[in-house]
PyMOL CGO cylinders between C-alpha atoms (Angstrom):
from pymol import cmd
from pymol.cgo import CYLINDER

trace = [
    CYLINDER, -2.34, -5.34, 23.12, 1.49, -4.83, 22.85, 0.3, 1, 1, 1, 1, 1, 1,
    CYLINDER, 1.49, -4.83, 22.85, 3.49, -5.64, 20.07, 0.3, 1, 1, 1, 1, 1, 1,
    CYLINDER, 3.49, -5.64, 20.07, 6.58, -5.88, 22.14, 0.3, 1, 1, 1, 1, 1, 1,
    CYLINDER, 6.58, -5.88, 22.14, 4.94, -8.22, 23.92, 0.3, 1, 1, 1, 1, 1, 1,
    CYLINDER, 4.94, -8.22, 23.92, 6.35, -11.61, 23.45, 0.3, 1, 1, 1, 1, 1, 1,
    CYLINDER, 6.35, -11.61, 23.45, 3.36, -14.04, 23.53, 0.3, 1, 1, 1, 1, 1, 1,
    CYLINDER, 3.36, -14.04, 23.53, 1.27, -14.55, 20.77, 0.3, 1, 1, 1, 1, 1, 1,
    CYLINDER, 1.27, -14.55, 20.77, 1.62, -12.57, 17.59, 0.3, 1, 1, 1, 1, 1, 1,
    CYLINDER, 1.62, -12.57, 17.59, -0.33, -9.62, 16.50, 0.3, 1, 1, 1, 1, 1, 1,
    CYLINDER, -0.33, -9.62, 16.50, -1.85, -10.05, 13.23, 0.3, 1, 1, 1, 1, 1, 1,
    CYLINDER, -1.85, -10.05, 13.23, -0.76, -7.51, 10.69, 0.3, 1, 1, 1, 1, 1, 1,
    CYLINDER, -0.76, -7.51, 10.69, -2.94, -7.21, 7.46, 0.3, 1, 1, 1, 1, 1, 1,
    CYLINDER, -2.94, -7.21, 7.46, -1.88, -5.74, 4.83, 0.3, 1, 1, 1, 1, 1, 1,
    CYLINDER, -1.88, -5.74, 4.83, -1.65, -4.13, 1.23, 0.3, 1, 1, 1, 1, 1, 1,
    CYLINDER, -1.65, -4.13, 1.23, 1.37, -6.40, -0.18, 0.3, 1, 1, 1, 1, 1, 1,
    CYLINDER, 1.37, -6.40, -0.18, 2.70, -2.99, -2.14, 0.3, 1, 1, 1, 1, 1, 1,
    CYLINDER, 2.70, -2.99, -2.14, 5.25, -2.45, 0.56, 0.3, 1, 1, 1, 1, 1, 1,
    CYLINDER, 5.25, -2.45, 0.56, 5.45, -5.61, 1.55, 0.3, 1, 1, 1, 1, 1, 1,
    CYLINDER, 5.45, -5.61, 1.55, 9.74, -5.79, 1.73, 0.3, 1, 1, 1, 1, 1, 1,
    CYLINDER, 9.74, -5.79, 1.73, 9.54, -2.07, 3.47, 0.3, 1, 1, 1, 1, 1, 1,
    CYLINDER, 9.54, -2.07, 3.47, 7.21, -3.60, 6.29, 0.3, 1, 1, 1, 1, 1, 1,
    CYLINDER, 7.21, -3.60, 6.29, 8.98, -5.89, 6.64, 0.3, 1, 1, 1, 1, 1, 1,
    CYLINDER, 8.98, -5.89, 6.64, 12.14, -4.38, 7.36, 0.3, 1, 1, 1, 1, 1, 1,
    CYLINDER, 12.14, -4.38, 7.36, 10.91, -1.94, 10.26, 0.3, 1, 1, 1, 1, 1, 1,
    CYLINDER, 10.91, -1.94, 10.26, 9.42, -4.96, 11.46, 0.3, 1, 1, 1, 1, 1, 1,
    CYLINDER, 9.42, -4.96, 11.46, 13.10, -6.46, 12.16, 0.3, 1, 1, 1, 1, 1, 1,
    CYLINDER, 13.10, -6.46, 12.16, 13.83, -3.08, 12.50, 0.3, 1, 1, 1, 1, 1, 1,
    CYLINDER, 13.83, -3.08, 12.50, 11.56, -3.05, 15.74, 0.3, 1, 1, 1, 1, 1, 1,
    CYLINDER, 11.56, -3.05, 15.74, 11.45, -6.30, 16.75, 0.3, 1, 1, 1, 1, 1, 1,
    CYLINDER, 11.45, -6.30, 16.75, 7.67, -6.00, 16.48, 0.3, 1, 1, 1, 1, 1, 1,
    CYLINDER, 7.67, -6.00, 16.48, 5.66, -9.28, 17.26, 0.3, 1, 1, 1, 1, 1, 1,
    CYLINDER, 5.66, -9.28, 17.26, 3.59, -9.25, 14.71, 0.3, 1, 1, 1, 1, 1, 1,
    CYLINDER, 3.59, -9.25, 14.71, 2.23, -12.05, 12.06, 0.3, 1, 1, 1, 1, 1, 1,
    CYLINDER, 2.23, -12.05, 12.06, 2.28, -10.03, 8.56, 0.3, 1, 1, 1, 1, 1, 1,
    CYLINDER, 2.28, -10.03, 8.56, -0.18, -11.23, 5.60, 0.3, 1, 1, 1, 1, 1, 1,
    CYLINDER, -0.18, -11.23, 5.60, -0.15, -9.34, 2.71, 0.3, 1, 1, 1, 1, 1, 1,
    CYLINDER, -0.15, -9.34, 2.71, -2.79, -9.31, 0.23, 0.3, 1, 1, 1, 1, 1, 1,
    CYLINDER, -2.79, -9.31, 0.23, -2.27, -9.07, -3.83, 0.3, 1, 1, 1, 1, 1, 1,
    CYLINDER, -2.27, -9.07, -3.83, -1.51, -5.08, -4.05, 0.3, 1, 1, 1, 1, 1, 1,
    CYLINDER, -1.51, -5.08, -4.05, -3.46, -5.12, -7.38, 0.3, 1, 1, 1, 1, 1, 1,
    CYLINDER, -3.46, -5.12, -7.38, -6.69, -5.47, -5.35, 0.3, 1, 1, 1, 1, 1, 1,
    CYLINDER, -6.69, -5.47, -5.35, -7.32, -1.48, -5.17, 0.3, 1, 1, 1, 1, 1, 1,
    CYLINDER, -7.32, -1.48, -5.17, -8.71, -1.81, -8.98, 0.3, 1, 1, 1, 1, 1, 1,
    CYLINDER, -8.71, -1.81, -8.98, -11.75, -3.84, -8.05, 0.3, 1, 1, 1, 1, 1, 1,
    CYLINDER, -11.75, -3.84, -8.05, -14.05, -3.23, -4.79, 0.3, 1, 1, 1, 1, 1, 1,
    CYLINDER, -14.05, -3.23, -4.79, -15.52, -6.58, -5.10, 0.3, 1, 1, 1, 1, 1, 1,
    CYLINDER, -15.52, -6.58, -5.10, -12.62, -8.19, -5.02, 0.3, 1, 1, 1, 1, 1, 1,
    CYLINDER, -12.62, -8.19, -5.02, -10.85, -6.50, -2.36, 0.3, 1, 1, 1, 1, 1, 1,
    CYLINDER, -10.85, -6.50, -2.36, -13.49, -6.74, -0.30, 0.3, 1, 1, 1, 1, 1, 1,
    CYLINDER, -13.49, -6.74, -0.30, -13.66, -10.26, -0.54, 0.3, 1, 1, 1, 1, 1, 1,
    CYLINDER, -13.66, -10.26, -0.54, -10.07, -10.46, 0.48, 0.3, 1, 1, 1, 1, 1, 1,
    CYLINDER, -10.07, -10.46, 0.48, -9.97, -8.33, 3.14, 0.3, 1, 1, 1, 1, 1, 1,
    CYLINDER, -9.97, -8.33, 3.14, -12.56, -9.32, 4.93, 0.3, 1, 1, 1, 1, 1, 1,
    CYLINDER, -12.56, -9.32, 4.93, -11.78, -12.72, 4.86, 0.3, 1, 1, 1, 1, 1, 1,
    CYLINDER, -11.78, -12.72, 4.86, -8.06, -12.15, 6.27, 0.3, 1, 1, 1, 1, 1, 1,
    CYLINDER, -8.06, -12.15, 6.27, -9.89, -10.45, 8.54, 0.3, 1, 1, 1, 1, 1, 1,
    CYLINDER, -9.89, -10.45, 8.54, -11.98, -13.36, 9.53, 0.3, 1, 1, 1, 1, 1, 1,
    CYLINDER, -11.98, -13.36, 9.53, -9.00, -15.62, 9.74, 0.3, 1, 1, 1, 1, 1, 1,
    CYLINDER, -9.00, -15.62, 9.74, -7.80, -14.08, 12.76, 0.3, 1, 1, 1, 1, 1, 1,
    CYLINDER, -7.80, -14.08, 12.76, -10.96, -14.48, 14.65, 0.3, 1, 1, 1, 1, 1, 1,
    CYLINDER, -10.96, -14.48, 14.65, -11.86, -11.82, 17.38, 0.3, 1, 1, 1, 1, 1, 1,
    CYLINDER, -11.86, -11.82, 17.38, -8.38, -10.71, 17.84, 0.3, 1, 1, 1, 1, 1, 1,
    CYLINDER, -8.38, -10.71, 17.84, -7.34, -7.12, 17.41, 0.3, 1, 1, 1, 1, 1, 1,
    CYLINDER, -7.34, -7.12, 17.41, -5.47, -6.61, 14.37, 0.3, 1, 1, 1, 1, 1, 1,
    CYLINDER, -5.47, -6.61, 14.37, -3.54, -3.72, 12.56, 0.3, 1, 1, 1, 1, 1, 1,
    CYLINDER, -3.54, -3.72, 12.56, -4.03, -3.22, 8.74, 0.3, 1, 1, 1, 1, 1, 1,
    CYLINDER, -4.03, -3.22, 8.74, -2.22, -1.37, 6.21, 0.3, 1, 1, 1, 1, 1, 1,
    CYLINDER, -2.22, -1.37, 6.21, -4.22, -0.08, 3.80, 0.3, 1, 1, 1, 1, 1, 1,
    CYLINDER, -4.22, -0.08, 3.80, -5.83, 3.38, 2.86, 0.3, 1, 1, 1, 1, 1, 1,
    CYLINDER, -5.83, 3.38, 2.86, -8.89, 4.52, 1.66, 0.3, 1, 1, 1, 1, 1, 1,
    CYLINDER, -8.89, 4.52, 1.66, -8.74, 2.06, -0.53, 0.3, 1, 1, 1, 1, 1, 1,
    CYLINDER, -8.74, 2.06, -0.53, -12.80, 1.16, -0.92, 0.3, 1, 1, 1, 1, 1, 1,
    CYLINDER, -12.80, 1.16, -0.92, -15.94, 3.14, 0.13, 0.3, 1, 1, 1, 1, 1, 1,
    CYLINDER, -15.94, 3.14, 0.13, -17.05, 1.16, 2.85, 0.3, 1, 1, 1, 1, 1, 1,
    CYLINDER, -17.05, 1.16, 2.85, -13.00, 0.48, 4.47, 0.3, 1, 1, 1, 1, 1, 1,
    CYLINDER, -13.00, 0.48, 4.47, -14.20, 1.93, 7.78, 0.3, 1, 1, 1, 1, 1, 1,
    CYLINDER, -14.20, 1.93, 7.78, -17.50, -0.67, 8.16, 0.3, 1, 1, 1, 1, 1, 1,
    CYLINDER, -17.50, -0.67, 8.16, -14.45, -3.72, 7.51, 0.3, 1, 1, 1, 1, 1, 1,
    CYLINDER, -14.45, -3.72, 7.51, -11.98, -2.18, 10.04, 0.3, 1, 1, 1, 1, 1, 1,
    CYLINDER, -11.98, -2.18, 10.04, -15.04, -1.71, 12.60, 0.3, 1, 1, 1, 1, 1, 1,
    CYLINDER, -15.04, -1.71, 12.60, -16.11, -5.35, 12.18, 0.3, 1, 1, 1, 1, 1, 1,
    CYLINDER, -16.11, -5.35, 12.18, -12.98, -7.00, 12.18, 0.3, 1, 1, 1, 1, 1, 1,
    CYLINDER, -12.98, -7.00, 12.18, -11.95, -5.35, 15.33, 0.3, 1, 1, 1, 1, 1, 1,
    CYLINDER, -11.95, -5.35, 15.33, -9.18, -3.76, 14.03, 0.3, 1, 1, 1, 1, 1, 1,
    CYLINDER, -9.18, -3.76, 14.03, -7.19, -0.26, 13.38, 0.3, 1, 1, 1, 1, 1, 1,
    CYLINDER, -7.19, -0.26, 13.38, -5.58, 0.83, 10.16, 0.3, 1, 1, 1, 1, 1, 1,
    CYLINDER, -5.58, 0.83, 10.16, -2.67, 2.79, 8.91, 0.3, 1, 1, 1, 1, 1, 1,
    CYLINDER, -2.67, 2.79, 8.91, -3.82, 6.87, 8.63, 0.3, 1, 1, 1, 1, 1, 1,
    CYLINDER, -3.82, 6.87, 8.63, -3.48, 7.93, 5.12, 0.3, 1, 1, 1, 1, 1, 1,
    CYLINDER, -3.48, 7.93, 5.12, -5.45, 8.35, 1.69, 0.3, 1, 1, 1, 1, 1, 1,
    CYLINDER, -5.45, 8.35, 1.69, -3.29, 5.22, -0.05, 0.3, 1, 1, 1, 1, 1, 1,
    CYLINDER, -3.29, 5.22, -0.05, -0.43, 3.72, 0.52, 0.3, 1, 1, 1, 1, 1, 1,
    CYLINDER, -0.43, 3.72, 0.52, 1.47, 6.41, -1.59, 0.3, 1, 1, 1, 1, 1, 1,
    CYLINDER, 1.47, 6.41, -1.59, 0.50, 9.18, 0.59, 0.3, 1, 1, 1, 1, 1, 1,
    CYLINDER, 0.50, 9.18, 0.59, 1.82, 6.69, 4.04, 0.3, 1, 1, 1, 1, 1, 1,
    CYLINDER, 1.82, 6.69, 4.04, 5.00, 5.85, 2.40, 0.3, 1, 1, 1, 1, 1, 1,
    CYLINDER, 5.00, 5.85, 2.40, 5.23, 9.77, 1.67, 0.3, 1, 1, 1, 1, 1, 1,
    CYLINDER, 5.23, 9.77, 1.67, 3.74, 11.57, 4.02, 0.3, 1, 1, 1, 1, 1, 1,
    CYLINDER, 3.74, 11.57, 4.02, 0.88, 14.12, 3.03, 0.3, 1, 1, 1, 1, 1, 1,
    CYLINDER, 0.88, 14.12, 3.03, 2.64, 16.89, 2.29, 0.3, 1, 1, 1, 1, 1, 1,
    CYLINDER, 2.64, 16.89, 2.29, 5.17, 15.48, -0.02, 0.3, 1, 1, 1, 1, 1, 1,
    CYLINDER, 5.17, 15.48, -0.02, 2.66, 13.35, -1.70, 0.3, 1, 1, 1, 1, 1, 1,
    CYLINDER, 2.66, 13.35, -1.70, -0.09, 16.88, -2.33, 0.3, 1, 1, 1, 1, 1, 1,
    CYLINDER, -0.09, 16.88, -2.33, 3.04, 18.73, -3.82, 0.3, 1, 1, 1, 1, 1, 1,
    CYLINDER, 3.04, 18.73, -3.82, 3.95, 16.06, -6.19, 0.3, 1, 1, 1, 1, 1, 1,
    CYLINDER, 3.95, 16.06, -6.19, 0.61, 15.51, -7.27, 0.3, 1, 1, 1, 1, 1, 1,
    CYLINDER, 0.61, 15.51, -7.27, -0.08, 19.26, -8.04, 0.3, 1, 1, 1, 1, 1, 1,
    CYLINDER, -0.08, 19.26, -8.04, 2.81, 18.66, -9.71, 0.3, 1, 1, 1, 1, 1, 1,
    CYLINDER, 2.81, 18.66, -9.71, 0.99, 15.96, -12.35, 0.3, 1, 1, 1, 1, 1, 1,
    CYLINDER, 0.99, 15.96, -12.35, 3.19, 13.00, -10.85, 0.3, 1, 1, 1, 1, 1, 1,
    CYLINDER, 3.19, 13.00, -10.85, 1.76, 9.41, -11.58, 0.3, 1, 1, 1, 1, 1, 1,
    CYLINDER, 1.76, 9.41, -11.58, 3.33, 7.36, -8.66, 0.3, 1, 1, 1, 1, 1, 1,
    CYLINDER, 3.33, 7.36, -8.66, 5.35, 4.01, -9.66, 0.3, 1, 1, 1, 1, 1, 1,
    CYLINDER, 5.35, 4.01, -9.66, 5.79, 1.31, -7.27, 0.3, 1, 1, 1, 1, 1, 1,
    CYLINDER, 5.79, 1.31, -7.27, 8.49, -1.85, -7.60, 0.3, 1, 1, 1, 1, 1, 1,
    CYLINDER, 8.49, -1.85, -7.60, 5.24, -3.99, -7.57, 0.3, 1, 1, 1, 1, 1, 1,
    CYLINDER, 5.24, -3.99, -7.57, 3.21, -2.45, -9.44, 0.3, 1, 1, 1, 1, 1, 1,
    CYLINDER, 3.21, -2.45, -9.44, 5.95, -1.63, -12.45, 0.3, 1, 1, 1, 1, 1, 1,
    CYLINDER, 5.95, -1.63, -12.45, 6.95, -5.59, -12.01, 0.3, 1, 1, 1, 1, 1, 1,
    CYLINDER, 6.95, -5.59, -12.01, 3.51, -6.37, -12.83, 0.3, 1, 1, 1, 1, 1, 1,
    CYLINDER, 3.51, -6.37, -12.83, 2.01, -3.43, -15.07, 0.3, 1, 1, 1, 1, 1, 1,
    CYLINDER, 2.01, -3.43, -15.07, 0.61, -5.35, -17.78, 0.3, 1, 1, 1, 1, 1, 1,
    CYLINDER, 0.61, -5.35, -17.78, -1.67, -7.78, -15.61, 0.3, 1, 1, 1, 1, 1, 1,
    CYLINDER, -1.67, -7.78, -15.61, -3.04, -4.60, -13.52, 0.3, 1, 1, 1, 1, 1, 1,
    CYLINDER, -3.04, -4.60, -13.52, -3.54, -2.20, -16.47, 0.3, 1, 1, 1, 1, 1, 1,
    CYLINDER, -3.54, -2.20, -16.47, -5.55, -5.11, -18.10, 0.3, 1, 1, 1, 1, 1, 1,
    CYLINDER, -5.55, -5.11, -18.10, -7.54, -5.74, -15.02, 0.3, 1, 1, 1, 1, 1, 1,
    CYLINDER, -7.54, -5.74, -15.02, -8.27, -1.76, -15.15, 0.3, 1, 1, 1, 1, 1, 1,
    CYLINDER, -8.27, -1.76, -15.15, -8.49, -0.48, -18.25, 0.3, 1, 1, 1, 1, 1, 1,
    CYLINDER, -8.49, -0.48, -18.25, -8.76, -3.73, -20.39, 0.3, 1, 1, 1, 1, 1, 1,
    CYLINDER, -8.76, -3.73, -20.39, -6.06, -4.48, -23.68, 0.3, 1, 1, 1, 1, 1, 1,
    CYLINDER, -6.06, -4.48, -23.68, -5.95, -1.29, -25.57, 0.3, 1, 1, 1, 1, 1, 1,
    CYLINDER, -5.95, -1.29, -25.57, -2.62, 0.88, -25.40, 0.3, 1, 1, 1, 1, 1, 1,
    CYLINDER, -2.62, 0.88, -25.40, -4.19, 3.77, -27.07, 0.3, 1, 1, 1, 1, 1, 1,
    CYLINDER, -4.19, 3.77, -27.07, -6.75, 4.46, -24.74, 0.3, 1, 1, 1, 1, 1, 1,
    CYLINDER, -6.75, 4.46, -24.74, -4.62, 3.71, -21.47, 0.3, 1, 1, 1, 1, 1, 1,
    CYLINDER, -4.62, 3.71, -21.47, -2.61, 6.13, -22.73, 0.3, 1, 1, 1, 1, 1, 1,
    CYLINDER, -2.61, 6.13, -22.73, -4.64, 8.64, -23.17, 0.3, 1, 1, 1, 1, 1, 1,
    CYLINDER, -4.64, 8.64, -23.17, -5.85, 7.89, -19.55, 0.3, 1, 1, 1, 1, 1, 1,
    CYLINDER, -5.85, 7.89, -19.55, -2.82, 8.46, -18.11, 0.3, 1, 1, 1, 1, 1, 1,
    CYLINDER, -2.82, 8.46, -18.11, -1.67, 12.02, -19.99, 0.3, 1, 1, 1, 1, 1, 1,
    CYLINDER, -1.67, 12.02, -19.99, -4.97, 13.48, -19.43, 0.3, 1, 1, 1, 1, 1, 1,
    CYLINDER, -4.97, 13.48, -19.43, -4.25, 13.44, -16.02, 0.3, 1, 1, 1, 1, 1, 1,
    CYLINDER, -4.25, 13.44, -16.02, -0.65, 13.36, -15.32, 0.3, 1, 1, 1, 1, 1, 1,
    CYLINDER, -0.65, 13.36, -15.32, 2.68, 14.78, -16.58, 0.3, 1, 1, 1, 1, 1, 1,
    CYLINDER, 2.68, 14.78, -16.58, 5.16, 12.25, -15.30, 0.3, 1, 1, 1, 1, 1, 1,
    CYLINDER, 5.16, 12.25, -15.30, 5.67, 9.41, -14.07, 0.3, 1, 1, 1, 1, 1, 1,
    CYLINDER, 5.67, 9.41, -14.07, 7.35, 9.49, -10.48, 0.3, 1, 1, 1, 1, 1, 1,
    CYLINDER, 7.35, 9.49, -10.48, 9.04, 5.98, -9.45, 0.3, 1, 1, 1, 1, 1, 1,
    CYLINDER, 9.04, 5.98, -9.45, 9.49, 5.62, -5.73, 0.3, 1, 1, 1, 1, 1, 1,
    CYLINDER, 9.49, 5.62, -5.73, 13.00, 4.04, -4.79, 0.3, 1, 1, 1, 1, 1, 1,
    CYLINDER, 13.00, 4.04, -4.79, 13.01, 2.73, -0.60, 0.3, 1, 1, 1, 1, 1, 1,
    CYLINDER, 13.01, 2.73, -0.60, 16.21, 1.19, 0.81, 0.3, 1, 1, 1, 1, 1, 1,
    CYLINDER, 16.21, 1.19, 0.81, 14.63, -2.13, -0.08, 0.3, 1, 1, 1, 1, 1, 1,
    CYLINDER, 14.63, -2.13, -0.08, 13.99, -1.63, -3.92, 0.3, 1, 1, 1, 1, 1, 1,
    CYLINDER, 13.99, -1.63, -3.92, 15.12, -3.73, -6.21, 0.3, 1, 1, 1, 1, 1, 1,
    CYLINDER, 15.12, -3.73, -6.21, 16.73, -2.43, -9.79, 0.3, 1, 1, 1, 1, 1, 1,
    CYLINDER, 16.73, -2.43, -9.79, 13.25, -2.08, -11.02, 0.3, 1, 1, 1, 1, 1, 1,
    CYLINDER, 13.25, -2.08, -11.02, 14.59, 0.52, -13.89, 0.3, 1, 1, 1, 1, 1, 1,
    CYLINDER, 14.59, 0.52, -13.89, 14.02, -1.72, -16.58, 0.3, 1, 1, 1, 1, 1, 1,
    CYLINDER, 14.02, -1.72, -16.58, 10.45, -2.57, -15.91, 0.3, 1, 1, 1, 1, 1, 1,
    CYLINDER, 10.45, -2.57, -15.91, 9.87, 1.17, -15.19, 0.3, 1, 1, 1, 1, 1, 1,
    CYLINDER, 9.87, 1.17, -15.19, 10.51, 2.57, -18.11, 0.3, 1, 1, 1, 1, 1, 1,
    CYLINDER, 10.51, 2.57, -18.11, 8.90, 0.13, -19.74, 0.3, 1, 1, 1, 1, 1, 1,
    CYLINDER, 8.90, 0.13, -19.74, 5.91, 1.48, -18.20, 0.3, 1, 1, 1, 1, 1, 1,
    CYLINDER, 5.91, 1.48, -18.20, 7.15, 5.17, -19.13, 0.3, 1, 1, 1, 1, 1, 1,
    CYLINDER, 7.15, 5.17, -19.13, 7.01, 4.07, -22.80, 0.3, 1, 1, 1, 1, 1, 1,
    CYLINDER, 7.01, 4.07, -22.80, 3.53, 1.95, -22.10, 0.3, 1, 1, 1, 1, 1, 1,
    CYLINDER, 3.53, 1.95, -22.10, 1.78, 5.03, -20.82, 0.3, 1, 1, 1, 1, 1, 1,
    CYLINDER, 1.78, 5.03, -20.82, 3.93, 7.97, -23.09, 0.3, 1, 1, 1, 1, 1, 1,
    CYLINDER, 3.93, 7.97, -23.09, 4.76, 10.20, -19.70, 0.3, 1, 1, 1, 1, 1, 1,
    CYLINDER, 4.76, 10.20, -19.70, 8.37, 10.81, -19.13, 0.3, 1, 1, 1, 1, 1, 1,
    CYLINDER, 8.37, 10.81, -19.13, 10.11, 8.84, -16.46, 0.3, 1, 1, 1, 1, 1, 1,
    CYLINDER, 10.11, 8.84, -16.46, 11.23, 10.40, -12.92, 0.3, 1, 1, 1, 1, 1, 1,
    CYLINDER, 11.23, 10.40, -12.92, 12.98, 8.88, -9.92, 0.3, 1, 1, 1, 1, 1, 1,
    CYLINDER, 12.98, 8.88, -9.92, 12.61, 9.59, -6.16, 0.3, 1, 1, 1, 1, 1, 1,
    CYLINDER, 12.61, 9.59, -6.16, 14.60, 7.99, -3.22, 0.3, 1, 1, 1, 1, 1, 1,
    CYLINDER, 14.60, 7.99, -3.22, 12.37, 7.94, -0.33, 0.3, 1, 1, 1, 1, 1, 1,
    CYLINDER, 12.37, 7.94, -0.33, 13.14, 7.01, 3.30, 0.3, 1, 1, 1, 1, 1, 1,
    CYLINDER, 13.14, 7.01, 3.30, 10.86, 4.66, 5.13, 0.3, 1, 1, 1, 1, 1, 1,
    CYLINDER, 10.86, 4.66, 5.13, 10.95, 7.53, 8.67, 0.3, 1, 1, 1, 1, 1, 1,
    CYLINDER, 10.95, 7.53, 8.67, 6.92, 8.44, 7.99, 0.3, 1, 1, 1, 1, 1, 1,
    CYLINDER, 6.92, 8.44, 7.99, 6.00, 5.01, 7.27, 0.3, 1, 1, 1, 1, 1, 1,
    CYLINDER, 6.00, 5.01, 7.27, 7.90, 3.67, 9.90, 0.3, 1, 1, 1, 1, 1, 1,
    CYLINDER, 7.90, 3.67, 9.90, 5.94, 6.89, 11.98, 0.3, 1, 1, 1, 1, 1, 1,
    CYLINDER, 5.94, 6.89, 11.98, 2.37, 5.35, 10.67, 0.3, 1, 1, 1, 1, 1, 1,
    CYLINDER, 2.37, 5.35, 10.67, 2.90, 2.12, 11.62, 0.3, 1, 1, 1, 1, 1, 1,
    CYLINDER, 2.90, 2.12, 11.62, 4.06, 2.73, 15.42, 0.3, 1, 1, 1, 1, 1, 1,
    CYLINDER, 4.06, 2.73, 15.42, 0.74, 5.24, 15.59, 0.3, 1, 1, 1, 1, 1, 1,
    CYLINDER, 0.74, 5.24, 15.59, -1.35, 2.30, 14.08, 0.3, 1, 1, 1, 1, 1, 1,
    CYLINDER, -1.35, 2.30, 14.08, 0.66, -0.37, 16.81, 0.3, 1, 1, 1, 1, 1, 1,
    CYLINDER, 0.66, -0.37, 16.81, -0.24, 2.19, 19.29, 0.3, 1, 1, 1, 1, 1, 1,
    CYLINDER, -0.24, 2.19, 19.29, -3.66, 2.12, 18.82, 0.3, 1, 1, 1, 1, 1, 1,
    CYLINDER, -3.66, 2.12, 18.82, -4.04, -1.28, 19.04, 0.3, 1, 1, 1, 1, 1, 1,
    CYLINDER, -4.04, -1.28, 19.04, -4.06, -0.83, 22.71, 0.3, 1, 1, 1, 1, 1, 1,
    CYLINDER, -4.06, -0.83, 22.71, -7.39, 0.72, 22.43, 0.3, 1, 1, 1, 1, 1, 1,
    CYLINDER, -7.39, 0.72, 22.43, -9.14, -2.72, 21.67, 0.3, 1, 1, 1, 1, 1, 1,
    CYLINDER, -9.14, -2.72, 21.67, -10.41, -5.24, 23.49, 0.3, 1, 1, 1, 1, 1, 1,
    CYLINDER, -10.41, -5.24, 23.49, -9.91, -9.11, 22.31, 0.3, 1, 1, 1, 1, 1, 1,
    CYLINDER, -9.91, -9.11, 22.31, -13.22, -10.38, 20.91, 0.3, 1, 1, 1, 1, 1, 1,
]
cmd.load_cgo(trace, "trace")
């Protein structure tokens, strides 16, 4: 299967995190592909995400498919098998946007990673998480980090507001980092390039 084939679309699943960044390299590329992003809160509940996934799965029958996602639940490999398809190489969708290397230093560097989406919608995924209580989300967060790094793509919006919100929210200072989209750009076409390896269902 080619996507710069122009018959029938490829169906593109995906995490809708980077949804506008996707997007773009696929006008970028003038990949034919049929993108359907999921809700990018889904990573905080298996259950859920399961249910999701494997249903947009479903919806595109036997077809091969690419999906963008990472390791985002235990059993990710048994869906990707099953639904005939390949996904993006990466622990999350941090580490794809990033590429490893960046991503390990700024970890070992206590980094929480902000997202456009995620900051735009804090309140309804820290709920979903880690339930109503500031004090104790809080005192998730600085156990475990020392900052919080927001990621800034050619495709951001002026998310600064919302993000420091979330700074406050959480009590970890607030960072910036302009990132290019070359490795996730690099991730997809690998991921594209694989989908040559299946056989329609």
């Amino acid at each position: 299967m080619d996507v710069t084939d122009k018959g029938a679309a490829v169906p593109l699943i995906g995490c809708g995190i980077l949804k506008d960044e996707i997007d773009f390299l696929i006008e970028k590329n003038g990949w034919n592909l049929s993108a359907r992003y999921l809700d990018s809160s889904l990573h905080v509940n298996f259950e859920k995400l399961e249910h999701s996934l494997t249903r947009a799965l479903r919806h595109f029958g036997g077809a091969p498919k690419a999906v963008f996602y990472g390791t985002c639940h235990p059993l990710m490999a048994r869906f990707i098998h099953e639904g005939n398809a390949v996904r993006t190489e990466g622990q999350n969708c941090v580490e794809i946007l990033l590429g490893k290397g960046l991503f390990t230093r700024c970890l070992s560097e206590g980094s929480f990673f902000l997202l456009e989406d995620w900051a735009r919608h804090w309140d309804r995924v820290m709920t979903k998480a880690f339930g109503k209580n500031p004090a104790v989300i809080r005192d998730i967060f600085q156990a475990e980090h020392r900052q919080l790094l927001a990621l800034r793509t050619v495709c951001s919006g002026d998310y600064s507001a919302d993000a420091e919100r979330v700074s406050r929210a959480v009590g970890l200072p607030l960072q910036w980092m302009d990132v290019g989209l070359d490795h996730l750009e690099a991730v997809l076409k690998d991921t594209l390039e694989q989908l040559k390896g299946l056989d329609d269902g």
